[in-house]
N, C-alpha and C positions, 0 to 999 in steps of 0.2 A: 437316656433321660426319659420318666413317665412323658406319656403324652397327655396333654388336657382334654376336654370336650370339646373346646373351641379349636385346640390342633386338629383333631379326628376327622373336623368338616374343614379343613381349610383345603385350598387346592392342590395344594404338591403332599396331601397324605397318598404313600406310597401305592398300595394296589391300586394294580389297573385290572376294571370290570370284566373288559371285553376278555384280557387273555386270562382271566378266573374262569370267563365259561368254554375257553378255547380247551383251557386244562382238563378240565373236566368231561369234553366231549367226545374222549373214549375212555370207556368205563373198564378195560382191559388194564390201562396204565395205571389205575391205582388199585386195583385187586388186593395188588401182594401187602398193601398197610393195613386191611382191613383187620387185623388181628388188633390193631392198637384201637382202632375204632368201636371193636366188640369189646374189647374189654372196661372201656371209659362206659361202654353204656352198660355194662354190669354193674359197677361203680355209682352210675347215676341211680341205680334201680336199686341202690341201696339204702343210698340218701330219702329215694321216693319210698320206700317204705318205711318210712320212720313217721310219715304226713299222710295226715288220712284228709283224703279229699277221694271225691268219686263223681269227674267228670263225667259228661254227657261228649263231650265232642272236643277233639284233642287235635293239637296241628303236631307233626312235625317236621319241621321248619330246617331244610338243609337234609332231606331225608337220603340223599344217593339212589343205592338201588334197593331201600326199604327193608334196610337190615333190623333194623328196629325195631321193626313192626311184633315181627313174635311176642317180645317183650313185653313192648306195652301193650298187645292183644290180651295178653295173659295176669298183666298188673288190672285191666280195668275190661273186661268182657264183653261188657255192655255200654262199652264208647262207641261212636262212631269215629273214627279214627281216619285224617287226612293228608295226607301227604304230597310234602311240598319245595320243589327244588330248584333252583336258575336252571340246572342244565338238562336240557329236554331228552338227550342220550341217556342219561342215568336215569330218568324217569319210565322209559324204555323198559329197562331192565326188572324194575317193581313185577311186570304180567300183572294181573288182577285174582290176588290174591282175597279169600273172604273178609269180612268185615271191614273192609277198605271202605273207608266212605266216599273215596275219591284221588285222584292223585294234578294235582298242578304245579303248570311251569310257571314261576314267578320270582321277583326282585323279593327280597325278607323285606324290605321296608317301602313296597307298594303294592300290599296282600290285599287280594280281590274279596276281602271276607265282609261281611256289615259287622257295625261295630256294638260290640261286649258280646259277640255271638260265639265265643270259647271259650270253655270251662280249664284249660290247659294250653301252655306251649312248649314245646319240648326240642331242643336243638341239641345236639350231641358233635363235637367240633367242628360247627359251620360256622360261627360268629365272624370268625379271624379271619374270614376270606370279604367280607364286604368292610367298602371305603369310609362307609358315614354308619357308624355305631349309635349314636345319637340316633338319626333318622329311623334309624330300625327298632331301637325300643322303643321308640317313641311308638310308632306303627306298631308291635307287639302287645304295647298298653292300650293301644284305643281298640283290638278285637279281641281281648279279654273281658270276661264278665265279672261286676264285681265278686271280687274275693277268687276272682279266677287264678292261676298260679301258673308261673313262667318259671322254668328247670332248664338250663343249659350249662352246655361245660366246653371252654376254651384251651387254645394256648397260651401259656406266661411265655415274658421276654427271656425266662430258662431256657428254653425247649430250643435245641439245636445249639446251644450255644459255642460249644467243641468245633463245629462245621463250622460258624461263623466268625470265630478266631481262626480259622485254618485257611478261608478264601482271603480273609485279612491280609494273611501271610502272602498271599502268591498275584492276587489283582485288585485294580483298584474299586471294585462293584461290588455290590451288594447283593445276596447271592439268598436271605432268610430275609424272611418279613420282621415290622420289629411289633411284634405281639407287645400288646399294652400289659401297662402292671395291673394286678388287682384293683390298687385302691382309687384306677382311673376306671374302673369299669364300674366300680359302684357311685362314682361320681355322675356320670354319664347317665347311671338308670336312675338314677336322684333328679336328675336333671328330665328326663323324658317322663319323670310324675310317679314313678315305682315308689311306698313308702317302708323303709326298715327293709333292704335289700343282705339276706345275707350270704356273704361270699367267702368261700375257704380255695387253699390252693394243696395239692402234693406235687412231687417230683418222683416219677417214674421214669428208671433209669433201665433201658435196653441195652444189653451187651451183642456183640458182633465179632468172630471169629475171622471174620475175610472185611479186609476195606472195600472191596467191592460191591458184599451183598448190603453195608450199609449205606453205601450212596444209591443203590439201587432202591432200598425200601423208604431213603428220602426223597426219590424223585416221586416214588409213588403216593404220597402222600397228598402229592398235586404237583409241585414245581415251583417255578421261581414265578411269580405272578408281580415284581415290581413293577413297578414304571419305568425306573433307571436300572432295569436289568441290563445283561452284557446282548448285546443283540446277537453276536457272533460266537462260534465254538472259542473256546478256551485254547490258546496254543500248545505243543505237545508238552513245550518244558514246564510251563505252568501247572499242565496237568499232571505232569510227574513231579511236581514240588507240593503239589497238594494230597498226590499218594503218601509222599515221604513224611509229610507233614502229619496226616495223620498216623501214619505208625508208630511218632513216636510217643501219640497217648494210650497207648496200651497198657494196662494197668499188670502187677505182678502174676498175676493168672492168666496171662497173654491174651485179655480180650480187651474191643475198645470198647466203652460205657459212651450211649448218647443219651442225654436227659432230655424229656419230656416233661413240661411243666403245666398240670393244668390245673387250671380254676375253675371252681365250680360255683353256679349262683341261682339262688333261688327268691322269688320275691311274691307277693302276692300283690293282686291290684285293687285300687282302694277309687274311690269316686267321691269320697267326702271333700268341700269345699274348702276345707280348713287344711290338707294336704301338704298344699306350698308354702302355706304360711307357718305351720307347726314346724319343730324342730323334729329331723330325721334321723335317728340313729341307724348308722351303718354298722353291723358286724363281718368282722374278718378275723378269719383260723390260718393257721397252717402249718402244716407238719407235710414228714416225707414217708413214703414206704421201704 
């Protein structure tokens, strides 16, 4: 079931904070996904050249260990370019690379910035890990400058969804976050003052030869970050109903397919007083590759 905006901030929305930044604080553990991560921001850098805007000062918001940076170094020369993450081990790993303007450890929705003092926000699948979506674009709209432009790309409630029929099968816990639908995320940035948000989604689907190396390249993606996660290991039989489980989605060319669902959204920000009161059109696309 979508979630609303009023669900997102209610108290039993699933992620827990603390062990988001527990996950996060060896930056060894999720190394091996970073292929999926490079590739959505090539993805994003496609979109971003379609929009001509030429920031002065650029956050990126959920940056890791500053894989990004190249990128947007190369999209926009003469930004000053910030970087910005909860977990201070992956911050770590940045070194002080040129044209960094800076690197900090912070909450995405209690950013140490003065407000309209960014030309750009740029998030590449961090969204999905904080509790109050709401609170955060809210916060991303007041240190944006007007006509300033916010670019991030999430997960849909696609993404894993194979794995999360397959823990189904074998225990009773929840094992995949449940990634909001699109048309709650434009709700949400409607709601935190974004005006004409537009959002499109695809589904990229990874193939896997060994069941192994895909629960391996799931864990590294970060982990189970619930609240009502299982606290304890899995029992053996469990665990061998959930191998069996998955082998029998292998599709006729013996590989398994795990879908990846993301959305992409871009909005610019607007200060005119008429805002809330005018009527907002939202756009939404979607197609698969």
């Amino acid at each position: 079931m979508p979630l609303s905006a009023e669900q997102m901030i209610s108290p039993w929305y699933p992620v827990d904070p603390a062990r988001v930044r527990s996950l996060f604080a060896v930056p060894s553990r999720i190394s091996a996904s970073a292929f999926l991560r490079r590739e959505i921001a090539d993805r994003m850098h496609e979109r971003l050249a379609m929009i001509r805007i030429a920031p002065t000062k650029i956050l990126d918001a959920g940056c890791g260990e500053g894989a990004d940076l190249p990128l947007l170094r190369k999209r926009f020369p003469d930004a000053d370019i910030i970087l910005l993450d909860a977990s201070h081990a992956m911050l770590l790993e940045v070194g002080t690379p040129e044209r960094m303007a800076g690197a900090v450890c912070a909450d995405f929705a209690e950013l140490p910035f003065a407000h309209a003092s960014l030309g750009m926000l740029w998030a590449n699948l961090s969204l999905h890990w904080h509790p109050d979506l709401l609170s955060v674009f809210s916060a991303w709209k007041q240190v944006l400058k007007k006509e300033g432009m916010l670019l991030f790309s999430c997960f849909g409630p696609q993404t894993l969804s194979p794995l999360r029929a397959a823990f189904q099968q074998v225990d009773g816990y929840e094992h995949v976050l449940p990634f909001m639908e699109m048309h709650d995320l434009g709700d949400t940035m409607v709601k935190a003052g974004f005006t004409s948000p537009v959002l499109d989604r695809e589904v990229v689907n990874v193939t896997y030869e060994s069941v192994t190396k895909l629960l391996s390249d799931v864990r590294s993606l970060g982990g189970n970050a619930l609240h009502a996660r299982r606290r304890g290991l899995m029992g053996k039989s469990a665990w061998v109903n959930l191998l069996d489980y998955l082998e029998t989605m292998r599709e006729p060319d013996g590989r398994i397919s795990l879908p990846f669902e993301i959305i992409y959204g871009h909005a610019f920000c607007s200060f005119s007083g008429q805002e809330r009161r005018d009527e907002v059109p939202l756009h939404f696309f979607s197609h698969c590759r």
